[in-house]
VOGU-3710 file (C-alpha; in Angstrom, 3 decimals, decimal comma):
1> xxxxxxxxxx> 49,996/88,373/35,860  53,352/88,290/37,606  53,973/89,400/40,933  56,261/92,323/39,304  52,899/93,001/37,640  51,010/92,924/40,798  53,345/95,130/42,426  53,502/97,861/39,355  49,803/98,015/39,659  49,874/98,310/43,775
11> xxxxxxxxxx> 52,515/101,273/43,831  51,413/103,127/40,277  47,535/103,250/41,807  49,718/104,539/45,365  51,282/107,570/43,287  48,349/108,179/41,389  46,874/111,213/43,452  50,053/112,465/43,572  50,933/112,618/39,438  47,543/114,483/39,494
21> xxxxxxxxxx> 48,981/116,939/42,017  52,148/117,306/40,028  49,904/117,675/36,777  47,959/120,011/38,180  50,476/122,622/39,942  52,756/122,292/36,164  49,506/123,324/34,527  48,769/126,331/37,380  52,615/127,204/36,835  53,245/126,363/32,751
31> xxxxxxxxxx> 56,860/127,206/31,175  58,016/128,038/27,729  61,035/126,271/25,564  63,901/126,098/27,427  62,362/128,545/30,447  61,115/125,497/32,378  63,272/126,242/35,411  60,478/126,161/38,381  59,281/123,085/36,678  62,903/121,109/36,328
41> xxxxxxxxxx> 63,680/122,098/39,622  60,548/120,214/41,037  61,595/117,118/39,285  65,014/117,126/40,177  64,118/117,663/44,026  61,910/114,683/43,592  64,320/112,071/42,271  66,711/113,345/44,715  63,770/112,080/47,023  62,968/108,719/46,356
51> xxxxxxxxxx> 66,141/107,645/45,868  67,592/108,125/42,128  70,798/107,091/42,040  72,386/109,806/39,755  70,411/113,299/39,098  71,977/115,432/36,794  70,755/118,913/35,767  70,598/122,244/33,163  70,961/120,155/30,124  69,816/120,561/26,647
61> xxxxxxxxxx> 69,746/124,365/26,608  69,689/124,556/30,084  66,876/123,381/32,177  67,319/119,269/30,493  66,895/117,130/33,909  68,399/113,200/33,826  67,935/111,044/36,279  69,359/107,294/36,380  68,207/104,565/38,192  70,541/101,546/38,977
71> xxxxxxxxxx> 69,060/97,690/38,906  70,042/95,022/42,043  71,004/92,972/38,803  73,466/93,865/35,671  71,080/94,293/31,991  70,325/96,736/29,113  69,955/100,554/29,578  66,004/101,608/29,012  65,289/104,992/28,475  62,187/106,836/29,512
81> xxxxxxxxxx> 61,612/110,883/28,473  58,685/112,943/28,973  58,849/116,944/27,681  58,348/119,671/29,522  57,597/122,970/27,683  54,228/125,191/27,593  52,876/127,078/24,512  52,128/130,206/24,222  48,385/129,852/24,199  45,736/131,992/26,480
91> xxxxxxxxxx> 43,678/129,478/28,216  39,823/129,406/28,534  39,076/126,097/30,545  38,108/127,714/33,325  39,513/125,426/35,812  40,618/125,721/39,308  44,362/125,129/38,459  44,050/127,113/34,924  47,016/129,149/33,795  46,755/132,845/34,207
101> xxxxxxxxxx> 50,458/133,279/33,667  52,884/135,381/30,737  56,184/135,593/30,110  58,186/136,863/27,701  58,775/134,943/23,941  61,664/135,735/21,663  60,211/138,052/18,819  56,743/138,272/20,369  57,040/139,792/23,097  54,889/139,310/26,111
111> xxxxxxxxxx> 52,670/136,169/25,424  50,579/133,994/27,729  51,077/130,511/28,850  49,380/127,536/28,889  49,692/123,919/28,948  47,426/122,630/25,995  49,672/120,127/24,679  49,420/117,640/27,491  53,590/117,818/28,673  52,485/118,214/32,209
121> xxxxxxxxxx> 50,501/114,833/32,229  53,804/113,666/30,760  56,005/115,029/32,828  53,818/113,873/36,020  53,393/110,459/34,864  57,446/110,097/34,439  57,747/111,116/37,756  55,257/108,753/38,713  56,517/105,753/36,788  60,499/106,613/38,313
131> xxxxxxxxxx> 58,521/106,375/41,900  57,382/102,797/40,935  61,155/101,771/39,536  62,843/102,685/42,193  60,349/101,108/44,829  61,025/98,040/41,890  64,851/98,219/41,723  65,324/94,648/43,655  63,665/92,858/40,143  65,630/95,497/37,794
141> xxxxxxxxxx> 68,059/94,335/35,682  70,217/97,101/34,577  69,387/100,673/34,297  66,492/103,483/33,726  67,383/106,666/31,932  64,619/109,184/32,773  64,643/111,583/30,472  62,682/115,206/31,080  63,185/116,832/28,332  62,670/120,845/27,612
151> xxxxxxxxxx> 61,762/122,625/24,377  59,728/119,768/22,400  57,600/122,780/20,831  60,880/124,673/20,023  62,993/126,926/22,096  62,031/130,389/20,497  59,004/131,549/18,872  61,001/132,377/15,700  62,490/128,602/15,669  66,379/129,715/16,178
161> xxxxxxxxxx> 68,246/126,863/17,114  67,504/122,835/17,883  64,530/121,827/19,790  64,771/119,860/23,005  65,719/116,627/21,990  67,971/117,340/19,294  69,820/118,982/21,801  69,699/115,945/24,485  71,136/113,420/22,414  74,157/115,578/21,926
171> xxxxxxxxxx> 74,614/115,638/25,687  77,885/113,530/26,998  76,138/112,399/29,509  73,183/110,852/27,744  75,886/109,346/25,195  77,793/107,983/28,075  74,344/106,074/28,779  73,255/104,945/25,730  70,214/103,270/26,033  69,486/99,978/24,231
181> xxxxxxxxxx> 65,786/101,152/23,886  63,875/104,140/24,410  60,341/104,630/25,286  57,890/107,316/24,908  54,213/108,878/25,441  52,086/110,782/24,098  48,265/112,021/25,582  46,199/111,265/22,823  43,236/113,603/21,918  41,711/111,867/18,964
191> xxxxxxxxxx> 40,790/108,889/20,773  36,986/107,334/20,736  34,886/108,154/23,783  34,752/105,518/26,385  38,904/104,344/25,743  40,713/105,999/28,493  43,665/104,518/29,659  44,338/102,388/26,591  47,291/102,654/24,721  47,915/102,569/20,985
201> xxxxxxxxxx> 51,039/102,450/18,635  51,431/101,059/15,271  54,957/99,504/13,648  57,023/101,453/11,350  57,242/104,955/10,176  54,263/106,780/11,507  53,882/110,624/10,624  56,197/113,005/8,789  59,302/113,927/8,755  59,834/117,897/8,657
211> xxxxxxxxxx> 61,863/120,210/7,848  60,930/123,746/9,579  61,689/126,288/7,157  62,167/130,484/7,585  62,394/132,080/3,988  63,497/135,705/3,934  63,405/137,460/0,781  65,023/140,492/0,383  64,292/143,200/-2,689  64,510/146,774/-3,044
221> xxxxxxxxxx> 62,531/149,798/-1,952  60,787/152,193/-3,893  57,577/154,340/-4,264  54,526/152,340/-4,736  53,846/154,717/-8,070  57,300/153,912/-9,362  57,174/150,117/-8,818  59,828/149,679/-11,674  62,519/151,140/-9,449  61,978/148,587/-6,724
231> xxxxxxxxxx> 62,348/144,596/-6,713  58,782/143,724/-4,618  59,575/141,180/-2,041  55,788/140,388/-1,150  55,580/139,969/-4,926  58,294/137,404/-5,049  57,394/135,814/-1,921  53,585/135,427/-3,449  55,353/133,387/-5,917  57,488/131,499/-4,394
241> xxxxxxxxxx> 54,764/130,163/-1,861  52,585/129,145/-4,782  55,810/127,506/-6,516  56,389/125,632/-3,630  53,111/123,659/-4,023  54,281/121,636/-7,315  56,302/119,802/-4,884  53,578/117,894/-3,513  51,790/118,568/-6,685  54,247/117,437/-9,584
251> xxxxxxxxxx> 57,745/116,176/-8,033  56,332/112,956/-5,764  55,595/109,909/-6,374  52,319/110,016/-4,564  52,473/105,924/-4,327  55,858/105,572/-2,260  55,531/109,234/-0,659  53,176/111,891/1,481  54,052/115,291/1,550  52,758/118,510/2,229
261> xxxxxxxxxx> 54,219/122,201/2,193  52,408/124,406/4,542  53,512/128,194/5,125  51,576/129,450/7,627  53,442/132,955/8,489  53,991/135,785/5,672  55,261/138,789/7,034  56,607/142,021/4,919  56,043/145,726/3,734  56,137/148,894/5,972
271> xxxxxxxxxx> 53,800/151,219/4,359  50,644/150,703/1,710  52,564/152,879/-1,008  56,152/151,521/-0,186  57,826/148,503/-2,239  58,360/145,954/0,399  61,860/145,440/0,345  61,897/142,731/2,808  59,205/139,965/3,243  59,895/136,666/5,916
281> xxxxxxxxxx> 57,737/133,496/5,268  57,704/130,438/7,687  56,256/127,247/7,576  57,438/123,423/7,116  57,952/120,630/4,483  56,636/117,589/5,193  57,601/113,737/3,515  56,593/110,376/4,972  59,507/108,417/2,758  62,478/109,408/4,809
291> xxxxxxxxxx> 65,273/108,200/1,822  63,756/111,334/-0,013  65,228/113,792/2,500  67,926/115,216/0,075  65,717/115,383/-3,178  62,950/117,445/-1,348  65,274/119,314/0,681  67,056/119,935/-2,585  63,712/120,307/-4,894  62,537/123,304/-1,733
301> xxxxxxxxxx> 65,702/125,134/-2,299  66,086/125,068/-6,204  62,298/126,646/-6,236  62,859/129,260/-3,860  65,989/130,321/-5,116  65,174/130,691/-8,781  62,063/132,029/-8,185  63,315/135,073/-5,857  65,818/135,327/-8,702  63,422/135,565/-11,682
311> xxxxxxxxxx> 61,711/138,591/-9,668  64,822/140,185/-9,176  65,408/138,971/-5,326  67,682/137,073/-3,185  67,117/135,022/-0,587  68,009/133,813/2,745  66,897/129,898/3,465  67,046/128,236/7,316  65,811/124,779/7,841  65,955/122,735/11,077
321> xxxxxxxxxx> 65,277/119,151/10,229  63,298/116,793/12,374  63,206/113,206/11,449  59,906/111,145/11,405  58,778/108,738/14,577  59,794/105,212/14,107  58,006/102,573/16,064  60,610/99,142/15,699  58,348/96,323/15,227  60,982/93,834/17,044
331> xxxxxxxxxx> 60,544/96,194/19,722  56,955/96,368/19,794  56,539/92,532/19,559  58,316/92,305/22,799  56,584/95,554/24,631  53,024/93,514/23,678  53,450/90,798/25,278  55,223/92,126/28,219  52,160/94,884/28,648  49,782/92,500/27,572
341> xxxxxxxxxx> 50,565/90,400/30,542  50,253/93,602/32,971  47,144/94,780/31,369  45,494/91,945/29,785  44,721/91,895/26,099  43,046/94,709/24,117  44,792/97,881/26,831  47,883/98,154/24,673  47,029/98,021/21,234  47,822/98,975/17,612
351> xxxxxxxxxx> 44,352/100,542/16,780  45,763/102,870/14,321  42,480/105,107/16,089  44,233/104,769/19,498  47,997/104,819/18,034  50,301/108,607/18,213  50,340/109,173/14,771  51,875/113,491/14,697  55,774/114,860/14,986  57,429/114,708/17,584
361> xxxxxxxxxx> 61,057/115,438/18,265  61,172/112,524/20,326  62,516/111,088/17,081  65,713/112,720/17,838  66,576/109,665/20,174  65,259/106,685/18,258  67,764/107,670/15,526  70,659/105,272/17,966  68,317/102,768/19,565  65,184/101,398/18,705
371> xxxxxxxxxx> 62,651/103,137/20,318  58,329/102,954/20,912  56,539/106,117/20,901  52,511/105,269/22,342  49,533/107,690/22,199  47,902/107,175/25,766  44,046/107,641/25,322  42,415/110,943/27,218  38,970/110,804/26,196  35,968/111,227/27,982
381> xxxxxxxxxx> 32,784/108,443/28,655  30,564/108,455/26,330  27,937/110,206/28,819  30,205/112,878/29,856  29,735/116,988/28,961  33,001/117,880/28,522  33,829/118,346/25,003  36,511/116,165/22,886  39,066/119,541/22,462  42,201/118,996/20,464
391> xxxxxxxxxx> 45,559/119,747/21,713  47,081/123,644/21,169  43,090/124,841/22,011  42,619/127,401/24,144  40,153/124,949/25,989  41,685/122,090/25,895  40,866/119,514/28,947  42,443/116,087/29,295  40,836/113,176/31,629  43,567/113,088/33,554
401> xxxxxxxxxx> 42,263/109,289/34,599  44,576/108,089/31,427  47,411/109,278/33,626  46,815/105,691/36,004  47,970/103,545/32,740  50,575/105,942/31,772  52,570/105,727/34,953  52,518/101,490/34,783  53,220/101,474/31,194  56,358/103,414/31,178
411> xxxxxxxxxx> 56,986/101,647/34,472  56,584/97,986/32,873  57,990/99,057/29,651  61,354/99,740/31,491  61,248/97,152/33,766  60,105/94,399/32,021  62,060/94,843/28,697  64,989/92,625/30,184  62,464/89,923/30,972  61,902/88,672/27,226
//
């Protein structure tokens, strides 16, 4: 261990009571998609605090927050991002801190708010880790891109319009400091009892990529005794969504490709004895190979469109893309040993059991630079009585004790990367 090492350990175990104060009053306080104003303010006011070079804000939709620290010596650009967005979830943990809060949600309405994805132990420990760079800024070499990010979950309940990232990377002022490599976290729910605090990622393409799909069909009203006079949307959209399965089914080559097609909203008809002449149906395509993009994308289209045609319907198609996570093994090579010296062996790991292995649009800026993406370990001992509750649960409850090896891994990851 190196006395940069020693000295990430001393200042991230300093912070530590205060990331679980931040965590904490984000959770009490939780914001939707691109609503996370109280919450981007608080960051911003801290890196103004300890000394962040340049704070910029109200990017990426609006309430995007980058902060960028400076090295004593000249080196790569690291990036660091942690999201920032709530769902829309009523919670049931029945803690101290729990979210009683609503707020209003595109084409829902009024909806309640709650963090059960884990984005305020994310955005806590990035505030933690940028504590511990700066206080580390005479052994920097270069610079730190911290990266809080809104709208990971989508910025409107009826997915209209790019989600947080896709809309960061498209920011001049992220482009104007490009980082050479980007890093990334992710609480990790599925981990064994008994492994808190260890970290897991595996090389390669890990997940799907997605497309996010909205179908509208439109047809023609008529009385429901005079069905012949009517084009039935619900009818048409029945067939469509079964259609859609011989993608998976019949059109992939199962031994180079995964994919799935789930549709999990159908919504259409006015009246039991009225020919639905409009029906919407939402849902995603999913593919592991990501050179396949244009033939499903392509295959997806072709079967919704003829099949809304051979019932006499049209359609209307909207897909936002999101690309897959890609963990570069160079990258990774380099990030073990450098972690593996802070930790010691077997912390950071690529237990596929420990390793982030869902979407998530941090993708969107590992497209330009190689990137890491870890899962970050929140079980519970093996005696405890809370309950192992996956992520967008109503009772979901994270040891927040993983949040100690969160802050020095981001911290190391950017500071040490000029090292090797």
């Amino acid at each position: 261990m190196t006395d940069v090492d020693q000295r990430i350990h001393q200042y991230a175990d300093e912070v530590y009571e205060s990331v679980v104060r931040w965590r904490r009053d984000f959770h009490l306080h939780p914001e939707l998609g691109n609503q996370e104003v109280r919450t981007s303010q608080i960051v911003a006011e801290h890196l103004r605090a300890i000394g962040v070079d340049e704070v910029y804000e109200h990017l990426a939709g609006g309430t995007g927050v980058l902060g960028v620290i400076h090295g004593a010596q000249p080196g790569p650009t690291v990036g660091l991002r942690a999201d920032m967005d709530a769902l829309p979830i009523r919670e049931d943990t029945g803690l101290p801190f729990a979210s009683t809060d609503t707020t209003q949600w595109g084409n829902q309405g009024t909806v309640p708010v709650m963090h059960a994805c884990g984005h305020d132990m994310h955005t806590a420990m990035l505030m933690g880790a940028a504590q511990v760079i700066v206080r580390l800024r005479d052994r920097l070499k270069g610079k730190v891109l911290l990266v809080f990010q809104p709208a990971e979950e989508g910025w409107s309940s009826d997915w209209v319009g790019k989600s947080g990232a896709a809309r960061f990377v498209e920011e001049p002022l992220y482009r104007q400091n490009q980082p050479d490599a980007m890093f990334g976290q992710h609480i990790w729910y599925y981990a064994p009892r008994g492994s808190v605090g260890r970290l897991g990622v595996l090389p390669g393409q890990v997940g799907y990529c997605m497309d996010i799909v909205k179908i509208t069909v439109h047809g023609q009203s008529a009385h429901g005794n005079r069905p012949w006079m009517g084009r039935d949307s619900i009818m048409a959209a029945a067939q469509i969504i079964t259609a859609l399965q011989t993608i998976p089914s019949k059109n992939t080559d199962i031994y180079k490709n995964s994919v799935s097609v789930t549709m999990g909203v159908i919504k259409g008809g006015t009246k039991f004895n009225v020919v639905a002449d409009t029906t919407e149906i939402e849902g995603a395509l999913r593919f592991t190979d990501r050179t396949s993009r244009a033939y499903m994308e392509q295959r997806f289209t072709d079967i919704i469109t003829h099949t809304a045609e051979a019932m006499g319907c049209t359609v209307d198609i909207q897909m936002t893309y999101v690309p897959g996570l890609y963990n570069d093994p160079a990258l990774l090579e380099r990030t073990q040993r450098n972690l593996d010296q802070l930790f010691g062996e077997g912390v950071f790991t690529q237990d596929p059991a420990l390793s982030f292995a869902n979407l998530d649009d941090y993708s969107w800026y590992t497209e330009d630079c190689p990137g890491l993406f870890y899962g970050l370990s929140i079980a519970w001992p093996e005696d405890d009585p809370h309950e192992t509750i996956p992520n967008h649960n109503p009772r979901f409850d994270p040891n927040e004790e993983a949040m100690r090896n969160g802050v020095k891994a981001l911290a190391a990851s950017a500071i040490k990367y000029a090292d090797q």
